[in-house]
C-alpha positions, 0 to 999 in steps of 0.5 A: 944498555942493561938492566944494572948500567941504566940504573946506575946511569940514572941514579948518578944522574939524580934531580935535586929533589931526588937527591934530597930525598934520598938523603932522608930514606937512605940507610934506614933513617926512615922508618928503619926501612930499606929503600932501592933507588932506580930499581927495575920493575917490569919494564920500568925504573921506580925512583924509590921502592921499598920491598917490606911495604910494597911501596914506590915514591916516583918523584915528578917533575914539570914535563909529568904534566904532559905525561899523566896519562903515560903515568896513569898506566905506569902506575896501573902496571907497578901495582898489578906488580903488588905495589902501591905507588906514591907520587910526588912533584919535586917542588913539593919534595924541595919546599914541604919535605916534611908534609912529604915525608908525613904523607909517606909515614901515613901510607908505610902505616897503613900498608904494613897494617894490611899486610900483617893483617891475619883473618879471624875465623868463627868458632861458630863454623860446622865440626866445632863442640861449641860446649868444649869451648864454655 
């Protein structure tokens, strides 16, 4: 199967709880950012991935217990692509939507202040007239 024919797959065959939040990060409603669902990265499909903060949102259900290690290494693989990955359990996304998408607030803050951050340069540095500068 493809690259696009298993994206699609994937996302018309969805879990509740991404549904739920896929009715929450669809279409800007959250943060004004755009989210992709089942988008390729590498060899993996991340269950939600926003370019502007480099960010993926992998949903895990109960059989992730018996897969963290397999997990570990995925995510180690998506952030040497550049991105930070949150994860969450489907029942968090179903009973705690809102700690979820306060988690996700906090972390889309803090990645867009790391990557606008610009580095501040010394005046101090060789080739600079300090006494133009008073």
């Amino acid at each position: 199967m493809n690259i696009i024919n298993r994206a699609r797959s994937l996302r018309f065959n969805q879990t509740e709880a991404e549904k739920r939040l896929w009715s929450v990060l669809r279409n800007r409603q959250f943060m004004n950012l755009k989210f992709r669902r089942q988008e390729a990265v590498d060899q993996f499909y991340a269950d939600f991935l926003c370019y502007e903060p480099r960010l993926i949102v992998e949903l895990d259900g109960g059989q992730h217990d018996e897969r963290q290690k397999r997990d570990e290494e995925r995510t180690q693989i998506l952030k040497t692509h550049g991105f930070c990955v949150r994860r969450y359990w489907n029942n968090e996304v179903m009973q705690n939507m809102d700690g979820v998408l306060q988690d996700l607030e906090t972390t889309v803050k803090n990645l867009m202040n790391e990557n606008t951050l610009t580095p501040t340069l010394s005046l101090e540095g060789e080739g600079v007239n300090q006494e133009a500068l008073k």
